[in-house]
N, C-alpha and C positions, 0 to 999 in steps of 0.2 A: 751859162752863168758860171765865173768862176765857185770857185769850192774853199768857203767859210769855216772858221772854226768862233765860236763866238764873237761873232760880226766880224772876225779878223779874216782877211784873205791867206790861203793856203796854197802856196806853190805846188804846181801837178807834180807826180811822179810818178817815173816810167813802172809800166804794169811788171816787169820783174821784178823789180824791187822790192812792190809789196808779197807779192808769193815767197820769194828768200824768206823775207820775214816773217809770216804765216807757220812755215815751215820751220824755221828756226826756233819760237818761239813754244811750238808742241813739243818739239827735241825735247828743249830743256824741261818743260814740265812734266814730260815722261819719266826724264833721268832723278829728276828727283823724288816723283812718285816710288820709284823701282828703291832709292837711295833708304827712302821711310821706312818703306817694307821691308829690307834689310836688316834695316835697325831693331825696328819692332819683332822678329823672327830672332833677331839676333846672329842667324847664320850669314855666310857671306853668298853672292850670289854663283854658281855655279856656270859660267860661259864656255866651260869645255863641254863638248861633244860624248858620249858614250863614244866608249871602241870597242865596244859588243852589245848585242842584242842581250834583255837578261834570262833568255834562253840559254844564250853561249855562255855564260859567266855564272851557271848554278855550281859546278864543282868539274874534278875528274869524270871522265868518262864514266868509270867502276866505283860503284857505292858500294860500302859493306853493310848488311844489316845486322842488326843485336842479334848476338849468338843466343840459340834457343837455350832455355833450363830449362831442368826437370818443373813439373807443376805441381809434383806431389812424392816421398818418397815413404818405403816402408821398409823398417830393418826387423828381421827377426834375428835374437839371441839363441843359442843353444849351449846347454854344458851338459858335461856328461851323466855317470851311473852315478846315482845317490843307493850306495854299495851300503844298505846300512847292516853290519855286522851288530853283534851284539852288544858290543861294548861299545859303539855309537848310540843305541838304541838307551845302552845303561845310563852312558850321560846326559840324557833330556829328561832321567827321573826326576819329579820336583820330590821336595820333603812329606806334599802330602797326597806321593803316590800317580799323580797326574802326569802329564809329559809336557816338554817345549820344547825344542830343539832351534830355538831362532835362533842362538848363538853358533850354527852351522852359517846359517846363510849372510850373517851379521853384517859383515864386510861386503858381501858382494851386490847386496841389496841396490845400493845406488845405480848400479849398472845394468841389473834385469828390473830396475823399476821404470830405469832412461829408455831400456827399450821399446819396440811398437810392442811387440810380442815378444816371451822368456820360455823355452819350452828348456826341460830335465827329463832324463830317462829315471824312470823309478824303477829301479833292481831290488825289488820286495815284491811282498804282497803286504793285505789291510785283509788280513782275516779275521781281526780280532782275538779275544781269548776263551769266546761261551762255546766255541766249535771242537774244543778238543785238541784244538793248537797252542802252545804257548810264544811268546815272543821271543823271536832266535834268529840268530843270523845263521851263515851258512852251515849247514848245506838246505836247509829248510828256512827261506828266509820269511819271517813275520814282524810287519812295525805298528808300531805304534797308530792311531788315525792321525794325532797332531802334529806326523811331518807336512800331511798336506797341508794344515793349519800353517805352520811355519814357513813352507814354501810360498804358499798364495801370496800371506801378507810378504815379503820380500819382493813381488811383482811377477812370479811365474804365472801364464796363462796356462799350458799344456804339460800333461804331465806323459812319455810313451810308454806306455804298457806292454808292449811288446817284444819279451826278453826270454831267458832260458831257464826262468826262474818264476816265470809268472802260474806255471800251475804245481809251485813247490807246497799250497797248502789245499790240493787241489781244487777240482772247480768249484768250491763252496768259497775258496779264497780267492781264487781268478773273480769272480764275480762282484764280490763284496768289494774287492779293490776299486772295480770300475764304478759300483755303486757311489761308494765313498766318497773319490776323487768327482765325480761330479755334483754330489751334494753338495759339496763345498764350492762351489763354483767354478773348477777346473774342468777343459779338457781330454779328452783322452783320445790315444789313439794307438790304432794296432790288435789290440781286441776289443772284444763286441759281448755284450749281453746276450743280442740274437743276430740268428745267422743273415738276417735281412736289415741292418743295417749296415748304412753307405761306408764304404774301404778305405774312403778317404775323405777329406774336407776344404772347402774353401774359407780362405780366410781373406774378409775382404779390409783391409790394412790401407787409411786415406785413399779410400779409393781405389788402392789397383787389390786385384784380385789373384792371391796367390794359392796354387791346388798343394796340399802336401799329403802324403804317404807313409807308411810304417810297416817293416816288414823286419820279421823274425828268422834266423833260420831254425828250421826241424831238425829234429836228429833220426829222424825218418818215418816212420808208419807203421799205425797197428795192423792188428790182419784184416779190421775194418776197413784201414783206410785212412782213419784218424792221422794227424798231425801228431808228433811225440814231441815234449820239451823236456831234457834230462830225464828222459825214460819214463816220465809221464805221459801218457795220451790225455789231449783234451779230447773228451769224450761226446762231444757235441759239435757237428761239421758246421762253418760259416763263421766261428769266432775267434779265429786269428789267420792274421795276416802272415801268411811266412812263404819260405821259400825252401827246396832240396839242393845241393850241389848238384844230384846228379836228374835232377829232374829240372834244369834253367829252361829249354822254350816253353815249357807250360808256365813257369814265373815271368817271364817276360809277354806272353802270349796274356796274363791277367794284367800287368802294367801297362799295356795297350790299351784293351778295354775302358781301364782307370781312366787313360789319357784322353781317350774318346769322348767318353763321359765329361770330364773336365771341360774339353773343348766346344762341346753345346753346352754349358752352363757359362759359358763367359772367363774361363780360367784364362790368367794373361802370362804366367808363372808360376814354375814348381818346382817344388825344395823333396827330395826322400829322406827319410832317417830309413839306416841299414845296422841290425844286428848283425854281425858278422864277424869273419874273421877270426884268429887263432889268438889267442889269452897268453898274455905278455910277449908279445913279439913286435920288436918294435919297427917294422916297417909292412907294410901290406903283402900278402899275398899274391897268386898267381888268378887265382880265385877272386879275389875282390878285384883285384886289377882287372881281366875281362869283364866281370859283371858293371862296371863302373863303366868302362868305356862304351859297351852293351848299351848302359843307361843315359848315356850322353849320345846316342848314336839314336835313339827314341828321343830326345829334344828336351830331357832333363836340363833344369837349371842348376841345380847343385845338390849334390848328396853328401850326407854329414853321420858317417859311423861312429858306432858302440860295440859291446861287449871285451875288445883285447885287457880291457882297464889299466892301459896305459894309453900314450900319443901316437899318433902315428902320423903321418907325411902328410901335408898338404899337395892337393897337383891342380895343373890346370889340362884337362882333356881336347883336343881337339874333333869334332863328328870328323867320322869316315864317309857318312852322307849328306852333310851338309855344312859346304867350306864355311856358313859363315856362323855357324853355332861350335859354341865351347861350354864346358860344365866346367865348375868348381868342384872339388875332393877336399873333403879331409875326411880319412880314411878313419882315425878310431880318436874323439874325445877324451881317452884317459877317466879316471875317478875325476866325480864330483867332491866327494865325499868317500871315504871308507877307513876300514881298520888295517888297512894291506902295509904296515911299513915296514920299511926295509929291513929291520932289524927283526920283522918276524917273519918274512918272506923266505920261503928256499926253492921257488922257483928262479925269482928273481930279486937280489937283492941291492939293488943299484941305485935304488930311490925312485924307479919312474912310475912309480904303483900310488907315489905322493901326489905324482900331477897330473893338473888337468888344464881345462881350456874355457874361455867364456869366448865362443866361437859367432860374428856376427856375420851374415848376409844382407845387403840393403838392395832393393831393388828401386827403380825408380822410375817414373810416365813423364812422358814428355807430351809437348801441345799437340802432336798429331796420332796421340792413343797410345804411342809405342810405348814396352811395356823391356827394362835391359837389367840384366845382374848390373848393380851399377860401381859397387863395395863389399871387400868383405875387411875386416878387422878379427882380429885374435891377441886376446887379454890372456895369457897364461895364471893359471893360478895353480898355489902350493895349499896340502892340509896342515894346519899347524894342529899337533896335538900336543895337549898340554895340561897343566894344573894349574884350575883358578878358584883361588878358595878353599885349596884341599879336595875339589872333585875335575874329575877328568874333563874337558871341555875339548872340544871339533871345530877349528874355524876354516874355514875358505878363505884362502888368503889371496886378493884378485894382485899380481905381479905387474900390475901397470908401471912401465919403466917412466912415464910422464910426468910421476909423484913418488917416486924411487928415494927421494932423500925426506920424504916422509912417513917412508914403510915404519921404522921402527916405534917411532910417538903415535902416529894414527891406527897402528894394530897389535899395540903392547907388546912387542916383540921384545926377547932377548938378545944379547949378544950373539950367542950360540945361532941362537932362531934363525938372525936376520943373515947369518952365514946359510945356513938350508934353505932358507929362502932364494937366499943369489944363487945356490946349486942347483934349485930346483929351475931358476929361471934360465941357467945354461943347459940344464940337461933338455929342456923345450927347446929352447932356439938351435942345437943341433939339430933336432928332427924336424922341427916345423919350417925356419925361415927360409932354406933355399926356397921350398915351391910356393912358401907365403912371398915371397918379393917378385917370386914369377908369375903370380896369379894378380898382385896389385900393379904392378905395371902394366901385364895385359891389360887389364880393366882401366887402367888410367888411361892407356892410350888410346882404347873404344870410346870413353867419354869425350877424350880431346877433341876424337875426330866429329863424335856428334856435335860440341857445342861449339867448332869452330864458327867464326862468322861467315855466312853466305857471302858470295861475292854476286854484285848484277852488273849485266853490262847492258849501258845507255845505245850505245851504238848498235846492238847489237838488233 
């Protein structure tokens, strides 16, 4: 029967034809399907091919990863003798008889408040005045209690006790000092109450754990045995920390044990304070220069000298035992404080008995426990003495060259003044910056190399 289209007949047609058309007619509704989708995505269609897998097309071969930082850092400050002579002692008299002495620390306040930790050597004792002592500077020094008042609030944590002067009001004053100083919330370090308490201390500082030390020299031995300091014997074995010239492997034979000790309590770091050395002479010894390198050759992180009361040289040491350990030096702090100036001095009178130093250490932990000297910094500072209000005043004058053109407004300096000032801060950077610029570039270039970026290789 032919083939109708409503009732109309419909010419055959060959079977290709209709497949063409079949075929043709999904084409197009495909293309325009694909056309909508376009539109509606908004993007256009992409008919190129990849020519990489997106394995091959992540990057270079070689990634680098984020350079590690530290995760925690801790800077301890130090400055020197708080030398207090009498006539520093004179001027913290109030009118009704009391003491203050914040106008010593006035200025430098901002700087041991910034730090983690502020340790001062106290060149006195706190004997009081019921013992038969009265208050006096050298040769028999006795202060006041409200320097430690003044020191604390300023942000000192540690006060070192151990000096050549600490049994100048004998051990009725040795003791009381220590008393004192930690009533008021300070610590101490270098002598002892009793002979069984520990030699030294950890300080544990955000986290990383640093060991520190305090040692005295003697002037040698009673016929007991005892320790002498300026021809006093302490008269009770265990309560100072010292050392002889000529008896150094028994002191270094004690610094071992220390270290041992440190080392099963978790010490990650450690700083010594060293009385030493010869009284106004402004470069180190032969003596301290062995004992120092001695102490870096034991795996000291840095040792920071007292007693010349003047500067003395910053170094950087390298171990003889262990190529990849160095210590920091700075051999002698200079006054914090004293009555030494040049115009009364006949030892020396050159003005370096004016300056001193707000000497900083920072160490720092990194993400896989390491524990590196990471920084040091040194703020120089001058005493200005002077008259304010018709009484004699003691300031600390911190020499930050950063704020140089605001020395004279921010610390009421004179014309005169701010001349001694700049003399004072050249007569420091003769002695200190050669081996201050050799010891921060070491240490820059330790950091560099710790926080460079990892390099990975893919290929590999």
């Amino acid at each position: 029967m032919p083939n109708t289209y409503k009732g109309r007949p419909t010419p055959p047609r060959p079977p290709i034809v209709v497949i063409l058309s079949i075929l043709i007619a999904v084409l197009a509704i495909a293309d325009i399907a694909v056309i909508s989708l376009c539109l509606r995505t908004g993007k256009k269609e992409d008919t190129q091919k990849p020519t990489a897998s997106p394995i091959e097309t992540i990057g270079d071969p070689t990634e680098t990863e984020a350079p590690p930082a530290p995760v925690s850092t801790a800077t301890i400050l130090s400055t020197g003798d708080l030398l207090m002579h009498k006539k520093v002692i004179n001027s913290g008299k109030q009118e009704d008889g009391s003491y203050d002495f914040e106008s010593i620390f006035r200025y430098i306040a901002p700087y041991t408040g910034k730090a983690d930790y502020a340790v001062a050597n106290l060149e006195t004792t706190l004997c009081g005045t019921d013992k038969g002592f009265a208050y006096s500077g050298n040769p028999k020094f006795n202060c006041p209690d409200a320097l430690v008042d003044s020191a604390r609030d300023a942000g000192f944590d540690m006060l070192l006790t151990a000096n050549n002067h600490s049994m100048d009001t004998t051990i009725v004053g040795y003791k009381r000092t220590l008393e004192v100083v930690r009533e008021k919330g300070l610590a101490t370090l270098g002598t002892y109450l009793t002979a069984d308490e520990q030699k030294w201390t950890m300080l544990d500082i955000n986290g990383i754990k640093i060991g520190v030390m305090c040692f005295c020299y003697s002037d040698g031995f009673a016929p007991n045995g005892n320790p002498v300091l300026n021809y006093n014997e302490v008269p009770e074995p265990g309560l100072l920390s010292y050392f002889t010239y000529d008896k150094l492997p028994e002191f270094y034979a004690q610094v071992q044990t220390y270290l041992d000790e440190m080392k099963a309590a978790g010490v990650e770091a450690t700083l010594v304070y060293m009385h030493w050395g010869e009284e106004y002479k402004l470069s180190a010894n032969k003596d301290q220069q062995a004992m120092a390198q001695k102490l870096c050759d034991m795996g000291i992180d840095a040792i920071v000298g007292s007693h010349p009361h003047v500067l003395e040289p910053v170094d950087l040491l390298q171990s003889t035992t262990d190529p990849g350990h160095a210590t920091v030096v700075l051999y002698s702090l200079g006054n914090a404080v004293s009555n030494q100036r040049k115009e009364e001095m006949t030892t020396l009178t050159t003005g370096e008995t004016e300056d001193g130093a707000l000497f900083s250490v920072t160490f720092a932990k990194y993400p896989d426990g390491t524990v590196c000297l990471d920084a040091v910094e040194l703020i120089p500072t001058w005493v200005n003495m002077h008259a304010n209000s018709g009484k004699t005043e003691y300031n600390i004058i911190p020499l930050d060259v950063s704020i140089a053109t605001q020395w004279q407004e921010r610390f009421g300096l004179t014309d005169v003044q701010i001349l001694n000032a700049k003399a004072s801060l050249n007569r420091t950077n003769q002695i200190v910056s050669q081996g201050l610029e050799k010891v921060q570039s070491y240490l820059s270039g330790q950091k560099e190399a710790r926080e460079a970026p990892a390099s990975t290789d893919d290929a590999a």
